[in-house]
C-alpha positions in Angstrom: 0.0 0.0 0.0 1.3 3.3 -1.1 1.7 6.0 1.6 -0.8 8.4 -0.1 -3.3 5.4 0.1 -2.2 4.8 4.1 -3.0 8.4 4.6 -6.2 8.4 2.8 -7.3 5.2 4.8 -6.7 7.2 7.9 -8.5 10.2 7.3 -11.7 8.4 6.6 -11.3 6.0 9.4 -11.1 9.3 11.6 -14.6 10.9 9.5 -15.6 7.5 10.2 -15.0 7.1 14.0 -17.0 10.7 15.2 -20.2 8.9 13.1 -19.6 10.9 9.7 -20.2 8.4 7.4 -23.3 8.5 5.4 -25.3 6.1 3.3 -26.9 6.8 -0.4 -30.9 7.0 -0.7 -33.3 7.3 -4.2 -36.2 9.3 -3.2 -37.5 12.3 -4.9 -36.4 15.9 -5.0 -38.8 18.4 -3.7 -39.1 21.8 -5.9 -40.8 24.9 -4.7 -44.3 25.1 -3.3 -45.0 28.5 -5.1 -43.6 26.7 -8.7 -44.7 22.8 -8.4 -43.0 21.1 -10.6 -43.0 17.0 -11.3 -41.2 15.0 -9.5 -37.7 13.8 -10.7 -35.9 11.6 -9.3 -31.6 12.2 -8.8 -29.3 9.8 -8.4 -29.1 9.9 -4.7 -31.5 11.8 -2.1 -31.3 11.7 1.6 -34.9 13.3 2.7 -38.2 13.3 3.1 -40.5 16.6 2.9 -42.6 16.1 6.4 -44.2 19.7 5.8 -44.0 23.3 4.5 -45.0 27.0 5.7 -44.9 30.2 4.1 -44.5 32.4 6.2 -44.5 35.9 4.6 -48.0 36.6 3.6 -47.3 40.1 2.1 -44.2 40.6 -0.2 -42.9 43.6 -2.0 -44.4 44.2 -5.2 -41.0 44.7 -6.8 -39.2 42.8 -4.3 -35.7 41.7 -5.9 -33.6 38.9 -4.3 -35.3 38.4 -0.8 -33.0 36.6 1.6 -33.5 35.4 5.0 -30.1 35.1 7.0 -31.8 34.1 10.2 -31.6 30.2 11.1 -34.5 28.4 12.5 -34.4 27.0 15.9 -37.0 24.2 17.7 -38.3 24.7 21.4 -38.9 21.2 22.6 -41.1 22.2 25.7 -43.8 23.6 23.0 -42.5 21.6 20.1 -42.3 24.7 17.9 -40.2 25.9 15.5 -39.1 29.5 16.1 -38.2 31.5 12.5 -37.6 35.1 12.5 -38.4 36.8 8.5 -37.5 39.8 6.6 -41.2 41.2 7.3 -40.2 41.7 10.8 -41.9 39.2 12.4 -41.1 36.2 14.9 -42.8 32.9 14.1 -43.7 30.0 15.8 -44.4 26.6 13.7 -45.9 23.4 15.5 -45.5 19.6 14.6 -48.1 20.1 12.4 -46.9 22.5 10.2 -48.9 25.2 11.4 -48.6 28.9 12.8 -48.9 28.6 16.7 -48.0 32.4 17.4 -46.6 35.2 15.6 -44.7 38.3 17.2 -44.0 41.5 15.7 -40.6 43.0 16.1 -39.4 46.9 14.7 -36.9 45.3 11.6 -35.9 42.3 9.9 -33.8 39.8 11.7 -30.0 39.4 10.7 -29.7 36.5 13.3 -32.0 33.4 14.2 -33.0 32.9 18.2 -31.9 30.3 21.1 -34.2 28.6 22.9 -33.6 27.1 26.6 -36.0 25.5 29.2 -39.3 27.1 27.3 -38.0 30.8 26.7 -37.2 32.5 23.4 -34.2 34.2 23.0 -35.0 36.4 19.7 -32.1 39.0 18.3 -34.8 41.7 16.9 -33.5 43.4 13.8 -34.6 46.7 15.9 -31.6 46.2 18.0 -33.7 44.6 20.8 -33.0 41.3 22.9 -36.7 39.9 23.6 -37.4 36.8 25.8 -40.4 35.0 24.2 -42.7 32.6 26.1 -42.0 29.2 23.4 -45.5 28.7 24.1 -47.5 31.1 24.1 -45.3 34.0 21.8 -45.6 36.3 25.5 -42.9 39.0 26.6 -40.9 38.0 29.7 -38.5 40.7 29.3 -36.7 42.5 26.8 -33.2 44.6 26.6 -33.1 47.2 24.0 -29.4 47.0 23.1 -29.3 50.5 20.7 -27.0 48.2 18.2 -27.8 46.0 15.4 -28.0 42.7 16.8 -26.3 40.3 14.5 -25.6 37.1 16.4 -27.3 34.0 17.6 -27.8 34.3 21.4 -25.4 32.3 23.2 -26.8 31.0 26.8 -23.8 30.8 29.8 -23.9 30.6 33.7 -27.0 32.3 33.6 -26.4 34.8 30.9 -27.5 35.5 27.4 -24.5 37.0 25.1 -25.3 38.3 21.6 -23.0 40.5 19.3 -24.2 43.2 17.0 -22.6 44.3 13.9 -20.6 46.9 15.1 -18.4 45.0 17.5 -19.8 44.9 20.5 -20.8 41.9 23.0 -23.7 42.2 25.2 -24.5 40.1 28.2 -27.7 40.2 30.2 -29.3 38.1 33.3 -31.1 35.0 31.5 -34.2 35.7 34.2 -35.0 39.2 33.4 -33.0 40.8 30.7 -30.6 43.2 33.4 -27.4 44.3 31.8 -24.4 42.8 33.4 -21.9 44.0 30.8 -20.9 44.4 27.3 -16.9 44.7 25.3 -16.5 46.7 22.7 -13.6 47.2 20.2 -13.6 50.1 17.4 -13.7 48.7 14.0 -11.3 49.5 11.6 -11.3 52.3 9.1 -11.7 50.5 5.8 -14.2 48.0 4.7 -15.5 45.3 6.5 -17.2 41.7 5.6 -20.9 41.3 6.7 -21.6 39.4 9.2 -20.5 38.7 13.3 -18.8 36.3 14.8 -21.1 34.8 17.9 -19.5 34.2 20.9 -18.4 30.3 21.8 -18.1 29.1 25.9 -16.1 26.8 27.2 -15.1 26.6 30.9 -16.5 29.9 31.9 -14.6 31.4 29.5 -16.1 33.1 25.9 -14.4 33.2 22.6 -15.2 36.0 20.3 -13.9 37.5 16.6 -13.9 41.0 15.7 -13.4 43.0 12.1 -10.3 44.7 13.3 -9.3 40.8 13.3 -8.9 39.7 16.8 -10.1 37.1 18.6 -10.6 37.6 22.5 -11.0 35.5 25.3 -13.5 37.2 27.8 -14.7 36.1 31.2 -18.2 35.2 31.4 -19.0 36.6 35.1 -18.0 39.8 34.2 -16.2 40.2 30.4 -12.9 40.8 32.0 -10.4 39.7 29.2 -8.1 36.8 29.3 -5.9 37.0 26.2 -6.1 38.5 23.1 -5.2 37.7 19.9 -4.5 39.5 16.4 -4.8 37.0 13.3 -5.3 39.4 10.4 -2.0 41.8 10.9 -2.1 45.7 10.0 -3.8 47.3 7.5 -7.4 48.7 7.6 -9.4 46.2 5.0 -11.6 42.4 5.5 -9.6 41.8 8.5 -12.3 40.3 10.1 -12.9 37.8 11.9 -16.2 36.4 12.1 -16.5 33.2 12.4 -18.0 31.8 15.5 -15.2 29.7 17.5 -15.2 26.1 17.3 -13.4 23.7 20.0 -12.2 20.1 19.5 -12.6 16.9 21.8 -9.0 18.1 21.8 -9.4 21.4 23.4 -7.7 23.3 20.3 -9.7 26.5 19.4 -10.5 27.5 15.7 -11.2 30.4 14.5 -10.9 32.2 10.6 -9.6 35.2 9.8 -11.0 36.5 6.7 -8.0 38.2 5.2 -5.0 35.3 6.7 -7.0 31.9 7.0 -8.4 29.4 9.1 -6.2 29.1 12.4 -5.4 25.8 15.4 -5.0 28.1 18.4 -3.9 27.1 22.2 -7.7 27.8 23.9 -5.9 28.9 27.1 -3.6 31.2 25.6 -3.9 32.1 22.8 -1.2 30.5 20.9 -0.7 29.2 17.5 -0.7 25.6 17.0 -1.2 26.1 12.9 -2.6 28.4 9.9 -4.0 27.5 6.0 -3.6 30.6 4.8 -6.7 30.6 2.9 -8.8 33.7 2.9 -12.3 34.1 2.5 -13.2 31.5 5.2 -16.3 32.9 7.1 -17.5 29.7 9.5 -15.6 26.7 10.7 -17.4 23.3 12.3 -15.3 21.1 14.3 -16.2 17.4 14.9 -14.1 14.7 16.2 -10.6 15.3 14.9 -12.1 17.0 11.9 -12.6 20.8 11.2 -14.4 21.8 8.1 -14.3 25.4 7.3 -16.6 27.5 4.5 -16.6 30.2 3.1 -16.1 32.2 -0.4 -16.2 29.8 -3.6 -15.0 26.7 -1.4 -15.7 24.3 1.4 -12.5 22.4 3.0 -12.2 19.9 5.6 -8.7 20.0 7.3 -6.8 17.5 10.0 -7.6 19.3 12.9 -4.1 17.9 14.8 -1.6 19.2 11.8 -4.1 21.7 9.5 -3.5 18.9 6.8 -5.7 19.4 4.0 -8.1 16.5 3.8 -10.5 17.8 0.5 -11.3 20.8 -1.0 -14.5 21.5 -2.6 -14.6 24.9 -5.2 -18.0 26.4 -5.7 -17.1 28.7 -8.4 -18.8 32.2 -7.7 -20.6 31.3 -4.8 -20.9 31.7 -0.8 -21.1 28.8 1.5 -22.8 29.5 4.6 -22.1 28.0 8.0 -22.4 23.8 7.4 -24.1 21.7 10.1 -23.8 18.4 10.3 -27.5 15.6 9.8 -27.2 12.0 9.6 -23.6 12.0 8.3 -23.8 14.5 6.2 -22.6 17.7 5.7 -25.7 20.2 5.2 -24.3 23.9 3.9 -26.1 26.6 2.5 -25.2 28.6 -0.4 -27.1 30.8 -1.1 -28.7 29.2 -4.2 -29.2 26.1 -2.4 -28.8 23.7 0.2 -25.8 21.2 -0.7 -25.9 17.6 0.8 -22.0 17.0 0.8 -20.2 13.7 1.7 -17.7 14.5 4.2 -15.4 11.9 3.8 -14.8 12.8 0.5 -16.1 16.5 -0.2 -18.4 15.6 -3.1 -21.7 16.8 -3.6 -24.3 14.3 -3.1 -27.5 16.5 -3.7 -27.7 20.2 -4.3 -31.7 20.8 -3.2 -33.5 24.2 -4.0 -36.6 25.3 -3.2 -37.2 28.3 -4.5 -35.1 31.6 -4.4 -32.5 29.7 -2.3 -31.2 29.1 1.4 -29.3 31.7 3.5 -30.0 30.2 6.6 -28.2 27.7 8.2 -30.9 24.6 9.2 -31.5 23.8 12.2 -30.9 19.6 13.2 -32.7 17.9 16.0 -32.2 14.2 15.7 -32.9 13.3 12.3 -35.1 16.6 11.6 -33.9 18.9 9.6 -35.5 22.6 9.6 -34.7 24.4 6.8 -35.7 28.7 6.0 -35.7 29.2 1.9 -34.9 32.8 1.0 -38.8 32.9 0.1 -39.7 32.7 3.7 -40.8 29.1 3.6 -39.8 26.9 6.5 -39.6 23.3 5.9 -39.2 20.3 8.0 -37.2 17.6 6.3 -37.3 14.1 7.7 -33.7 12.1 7.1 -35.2 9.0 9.4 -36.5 7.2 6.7 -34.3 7.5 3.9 -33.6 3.7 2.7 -29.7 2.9 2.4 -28.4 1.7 -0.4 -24.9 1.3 -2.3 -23.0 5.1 -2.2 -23.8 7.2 -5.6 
């Protein structure tokens, strides 16, 4: 056995080993509800359509290239499924496809909510915090922040920390919304990328990116910082950083830079364990021994010990959007569509669109996938069924 082949043997026994592997299915591919078109069926499919809502009733009359950028999120106490749209509103869907509650919030969402123990966390578009009741759609509190909130809430030692679009963190009492603190840093003078990076805990300690490209550790008690870290060196242009952090069963912390690549850091220092060197990354996912990192015209999957490059997976002119993981496969939005990737091997297995495309990252509980279309429908894909056979 060649080396290469050793090497490629190990790789997907590692994919393998954190449950990555996925099997093919022949179903068929669901088109949009507002264009029904017949059934075809593609060479491998790994879903079943369990419903869909539209939840925008009144669109623009000229409207041109909506998007949604807000990802679902399911409340298991009321079995909903929260989605926040460009009209402004917050929804909530039950098992049945239907509309339990709907709340109206000042703007358009650029973030999806959180949802713990029954309560809504909803980043308003109008720069407010709100606390929902999950079943009911009620106010328990809300914390106007005077920002653009631009981050999925993130829920720590009885806090809620979200980060708005012009670099600063907020955290609040989970119970009733009282500021506790916030961190700010003054974004650079030239452009910026859109987008935030959200804030990732681990052991009481909270790992955020900024555009002037640093990543900084912050207590949670109080936001007192730790280290701090610059990844994107000087000048005033796409320094960012905003992907959200990602930690390994092997404590290493990574984190992209948008201008200098996707980084292996030390978590309790801040050190520098490796870099790719590849711009444009704007998420990362870590599983296992695994990190997979997106962003423009690619999706790579990288040896998360050494920053060896596993597969690489161009996309031409197009965006992907942070991946999640369903089933063993790799799920990541591009804007035009939602691309069902292998992740041992990088190659698309299904590229689905509904209509106008995906923006959103899904939402995965179990083997339910909830999915926001650009169009404002939300749909709940069931991956339970989907009949194994031989890999397409």
């Amino acid at each position: 056995m060649t080396m290469r082949r050793a090497r490629w043997k190990r790789w997907v026994g590692v994919l393998a080993g954190v449950g990555l592997l996925a099997g093919c299915g022949r179903a068929q591919l669901y088109g949009s509800p507002e264009l029904p078109r017949a059934p075809r069926q593609p060479p491998v499919e790994y879903f079943q359509v369990d419903w869909w809502k539209g939840l925008v009733e009144k669109v623009p009359l000229l409207e041109y290239s909506p998007r949604e950028p807000a990802s679902p999120v399911y409340e298991p106490e009321s079995r909903n499924v929260i989605a926040q749209t460009r009209d402004g509103y917050i929804h909530a869907v039950g098992p049945d496809g239907k509309v339990s509650w709907s709340f109206k919030t000042g703007a358009p969402a650029l973030a999806g909510a959180m949802a713990s123990e029954g309560v809504v966390f909803a980043p308003g578009g109008d720069g407010t915090l709100y606390a929902l009741d999950g079943i009911t759609g009620a106010v328990k509190w809300k914390y106007p922040t005077q920002e653009s909130l631009a981050t999925v809430p993130v829920l720590a030692d009885g806090l809620v920390l979200v980060a708005t679009d012009t670099d600063t963190v907020f955290a609040v009492k989970a119970s009733d919304g009282t500021w506790v603190w916030q961190y700010r840093r003054d974004p650079p003078s030239g452009f910026t990328i859109r987008g935030a990076s959200a804030p990732k805990v681990d052991q009481g300690t909270a790992y955020i990116g900024f555009s002037d490209g640093f990543l900084v550790a912050l207590k949670v008690d109080d936001g007192g910082v730790v280290w701090e870290k610059s990844l994107s060196g000087t000048g005033t242009e796409f320094l960012d950083v905003d992907t959200t952090p990602a930690i390994d069963s092997a404590g290493r912390l990574y984190v992209a830079s948008y201008k200098n690549g996707l980084y292996a850091l030390e978590a309790d220092s801040g050190a520098v364990l490796w870099n790719t060197s590849v711009g444009g990354m704007t998420s990362v996912l870590a599983r296992g021994e695994v990190v997979f990192a997106a962003g423009d015209s690619r999706v790579d999957a990288y040896l998360g010990e050494t920053g060896r490059l596993i597969w690489s997976l161009p996309l031409k002119d197009k965006t992907a959007l942070a991946p999640v993981l369903a089933r063993g496969m790799l799920l990541i939005p591009n804007q035009n569509a939602l691309l069902f990737v292998d992740p041992t091997t990088g190659k698309t297995r299904l590229s689905w669109n509904p209509g106008r495309g995906i923006s959103a990252p899904p939402y995965v509980v179990g083997s339910r996938v909830y999915v926001l279309t650009n169009n404002a429908y939300l749909y709940s894909l069931d991956m339970n069924n989907v009949q194994k056979g031989p890999r397409g």
